[in-house]
N, C-alpha and C positions, 0 to 999 in steps of 0.2 A: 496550405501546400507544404510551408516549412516544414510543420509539425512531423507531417506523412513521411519524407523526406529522410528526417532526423530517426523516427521509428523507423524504417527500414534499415538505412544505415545502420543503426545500431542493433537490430535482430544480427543482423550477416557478420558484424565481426563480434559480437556474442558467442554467436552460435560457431565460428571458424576460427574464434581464439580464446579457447577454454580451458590455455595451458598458463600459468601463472606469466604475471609481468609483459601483460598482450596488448599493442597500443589499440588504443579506444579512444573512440569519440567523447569527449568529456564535456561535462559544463562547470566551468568556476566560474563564470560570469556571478555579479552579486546584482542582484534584482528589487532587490529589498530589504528592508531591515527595521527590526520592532521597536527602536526609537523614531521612525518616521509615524507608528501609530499610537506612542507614549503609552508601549508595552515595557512592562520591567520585564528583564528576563538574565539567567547565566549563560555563560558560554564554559562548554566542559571538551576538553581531550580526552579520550579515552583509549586504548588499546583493541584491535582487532588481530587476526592472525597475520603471520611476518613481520611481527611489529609496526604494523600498519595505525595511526594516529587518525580515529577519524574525530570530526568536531560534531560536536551537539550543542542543543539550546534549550534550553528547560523555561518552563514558563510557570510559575506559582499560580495557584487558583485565588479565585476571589473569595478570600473567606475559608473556612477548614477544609481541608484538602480530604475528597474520599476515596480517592484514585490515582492514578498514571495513567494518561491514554501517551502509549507510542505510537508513534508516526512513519512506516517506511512508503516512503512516494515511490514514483514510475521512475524513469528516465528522461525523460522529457524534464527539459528544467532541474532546480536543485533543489535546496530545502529555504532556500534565502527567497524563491516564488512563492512557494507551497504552504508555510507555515501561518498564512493568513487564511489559507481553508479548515483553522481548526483551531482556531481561539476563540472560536466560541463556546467551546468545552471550560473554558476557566469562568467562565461567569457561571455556567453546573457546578462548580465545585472540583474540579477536576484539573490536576496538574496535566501539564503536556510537557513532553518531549519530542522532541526530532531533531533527526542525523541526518550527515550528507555521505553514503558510499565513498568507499577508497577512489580515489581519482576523480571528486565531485566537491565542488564550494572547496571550503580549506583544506579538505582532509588530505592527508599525503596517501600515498601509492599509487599503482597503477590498477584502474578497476580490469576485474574479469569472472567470470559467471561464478564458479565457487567463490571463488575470496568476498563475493556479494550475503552467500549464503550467511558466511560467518562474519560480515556487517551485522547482517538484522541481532545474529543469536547474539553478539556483543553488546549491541544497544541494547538488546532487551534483557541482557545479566545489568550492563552498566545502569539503566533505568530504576534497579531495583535498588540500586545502594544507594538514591540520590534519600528513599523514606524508604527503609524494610516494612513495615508498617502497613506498606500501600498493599492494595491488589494493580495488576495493571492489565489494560484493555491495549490489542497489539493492531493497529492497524494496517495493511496490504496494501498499496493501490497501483494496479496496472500489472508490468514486472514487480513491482515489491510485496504482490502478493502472492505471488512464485515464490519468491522467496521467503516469505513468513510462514509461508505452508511447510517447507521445505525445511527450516528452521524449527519449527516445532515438533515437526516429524522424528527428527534428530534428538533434540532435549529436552529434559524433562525438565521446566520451570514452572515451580506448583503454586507460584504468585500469579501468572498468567492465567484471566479469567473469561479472557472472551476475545477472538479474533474476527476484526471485519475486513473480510478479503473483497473487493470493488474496484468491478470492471477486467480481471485476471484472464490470464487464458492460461486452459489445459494443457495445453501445446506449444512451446517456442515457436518450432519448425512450423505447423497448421498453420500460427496467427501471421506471422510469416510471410507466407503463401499466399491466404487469403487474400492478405492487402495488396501482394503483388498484381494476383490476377483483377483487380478491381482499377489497371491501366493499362492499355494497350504494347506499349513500348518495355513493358515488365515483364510480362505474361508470359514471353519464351525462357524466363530462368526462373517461374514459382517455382518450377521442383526443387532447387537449387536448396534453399533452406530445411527443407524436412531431412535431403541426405545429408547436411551438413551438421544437423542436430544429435550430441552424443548424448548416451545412454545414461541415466539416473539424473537429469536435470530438470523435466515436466513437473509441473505440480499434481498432476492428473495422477503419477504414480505414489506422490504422497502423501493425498488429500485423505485417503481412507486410516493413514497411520495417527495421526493425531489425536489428544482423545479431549481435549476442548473445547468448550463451545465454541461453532464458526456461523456465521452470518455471512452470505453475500449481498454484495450491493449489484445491482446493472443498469445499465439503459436502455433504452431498446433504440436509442436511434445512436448508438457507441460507432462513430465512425473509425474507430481504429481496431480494437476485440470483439470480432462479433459475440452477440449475446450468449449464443449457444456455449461459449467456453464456460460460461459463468453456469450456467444448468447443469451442463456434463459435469464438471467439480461438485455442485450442489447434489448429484443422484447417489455420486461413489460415495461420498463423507459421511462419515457417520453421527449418528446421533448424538448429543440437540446438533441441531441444525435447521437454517432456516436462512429463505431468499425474499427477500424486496425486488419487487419490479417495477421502476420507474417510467412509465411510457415515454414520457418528452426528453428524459436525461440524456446527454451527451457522453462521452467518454470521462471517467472520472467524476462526472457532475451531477451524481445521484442528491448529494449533499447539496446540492442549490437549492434543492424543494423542503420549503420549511417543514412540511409536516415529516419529511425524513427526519430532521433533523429533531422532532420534539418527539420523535419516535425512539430516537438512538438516545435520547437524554434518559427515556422511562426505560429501556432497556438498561443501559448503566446504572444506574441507580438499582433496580432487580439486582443488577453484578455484583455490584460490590455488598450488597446485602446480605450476598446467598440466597436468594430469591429466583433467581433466575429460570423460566420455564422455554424451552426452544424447541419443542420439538416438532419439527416439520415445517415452522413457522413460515407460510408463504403469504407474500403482499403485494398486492397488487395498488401503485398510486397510478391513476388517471391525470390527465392532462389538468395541470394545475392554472388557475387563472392570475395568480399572480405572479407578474413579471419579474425575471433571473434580474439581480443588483438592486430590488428595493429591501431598504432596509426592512429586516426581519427581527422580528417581535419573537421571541421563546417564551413560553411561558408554562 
């Protein structure tokens, strides 16, 4: 119920304060940290717009590094929760990065929908200078895949080789709505959010500009985005492209099913090769019988 709570809240002053310096619901709570999993890692400041200082964490691969996977998370939570969903890429061979949004974990300023846009595109210029050398793979998830759609749309970064946007919605204002109408006590102001949602901000209208390969991830039982954002996105975007459909996944929890995960490893590895083939690529994973938090074997 937190969670639902927190997502709405935060859609309505999103989407009602999209004018610079707008207060927001923030999280700097610290939830975790990669010396509690005796992960080596950097801590970097970098520059966003306004002089906005946000913090990153770089994690080295195990072994020669063939990549960058970047990381922009949801809202929910910050990157001091999140960055334990994706250190499993450094045992691939694969550097990780991840930031926290302006007004999220350390970073200074006050977040608000654009100044998010130009988080992502920062991280992902700053990403590149940590190894020119790399290619990097840009990960989305939730609202952060609005905004890395959004973000690429916008610039041209020819290190950028593959975006996986999971669990996204088309729409602010729809995804919005939808959750509203899904309680009673809500349901007389779902409108509320579509008319409050300003012009040029959906991913929906930038999904077709981009011209790198994008992969989505979904769930189908996503109690916060329903699925349909993720299709709708998946129909407009152009080629390669290609969708995973996780039957049992959760919101964001495509990636708990191992075979996602030894999927997305042989895909990166195509990436960084120049190998890479996506086009149309649809998947359908059925209902997996191994249980979410046993340890998982890659191989």
């Amino acid at each position: 119920m937190f969670k639902f709570i927190f997502t709405i809240f935060t859609l309505f002053l999103l989407l009602s304060s999209c004018s610079k310096n707008a207060i927001f619901p923030t999280d700097t709570k610290v939830y975790d940290r990669p010396e509690n999993h005796e992960q080596y890692y950097e801590e970097f400041y970098f520059k966003s717009s306004q002089e906005t200082l946000l913090r990153g964490w770089f994690f080295k691969a195990q072994g020669p590094s063939k990549g960058v996977v970047v990381v922009a998370n949801g809202m929910i939570f910050n990157m001091s929760e999140r960055f334990k969903e994706w250190t499993w890429v450094l045992e691939k061979g694969y550097d990780l990065f991840i930031f926290d949004y302006r007004g999220y974990g350390a970073s200074t300023g006050e977040a608000d929908m654009y100044g998010f846009v130009d988080d992502v595109s920062s991280a992902i210029a700053y990403a590149h200078t940590l190894d020119e050398r790399l290619p990097l793979v840009i990960v989305g998830q939730s609202m952060g895949g609005s905004f890395v759609i959004d973000s690429l749309a916008k610039h041209d970064f020819p290190y950028v080789r593959l975006l996986i946007i999971d669990s996204t919605m088309a729409r602010f204002g729809e995804a919005a709505q939808e959750m509203m109408q899904k309680h009673l006590l809500l349901w007389p102001w779902s409108w509320v959010p579509v008319a409050m949602t300003p012009a040029g901000v959906d991913a929906i209208d930038f999904v077709a500009e981009g011209e790198v390969p994008i992969l989505f991830l979904v769930g189908l039982q996503d109690e916060v985005i329903a699925p349909k954002h993720s299709f709708e996105l998946f129909m407009k975007a152009r080629e390669p492209k290609g969708i995973w459909i996780v039957e049992e996944a959760m919101h964001v929890r495509s990636i708990d099913d191992i075979r996602v995960k030894k999927d997305l490893a042989n895909i990166f590895e195509k990436t960084v090769r120049g190998s890479l083939e996506l086009q149309s690529d649809v998947r359908y994973y059925e209902q997996n019988r191994t249980k979410v938090g046993e340890r998982e074997e890659l191989r």
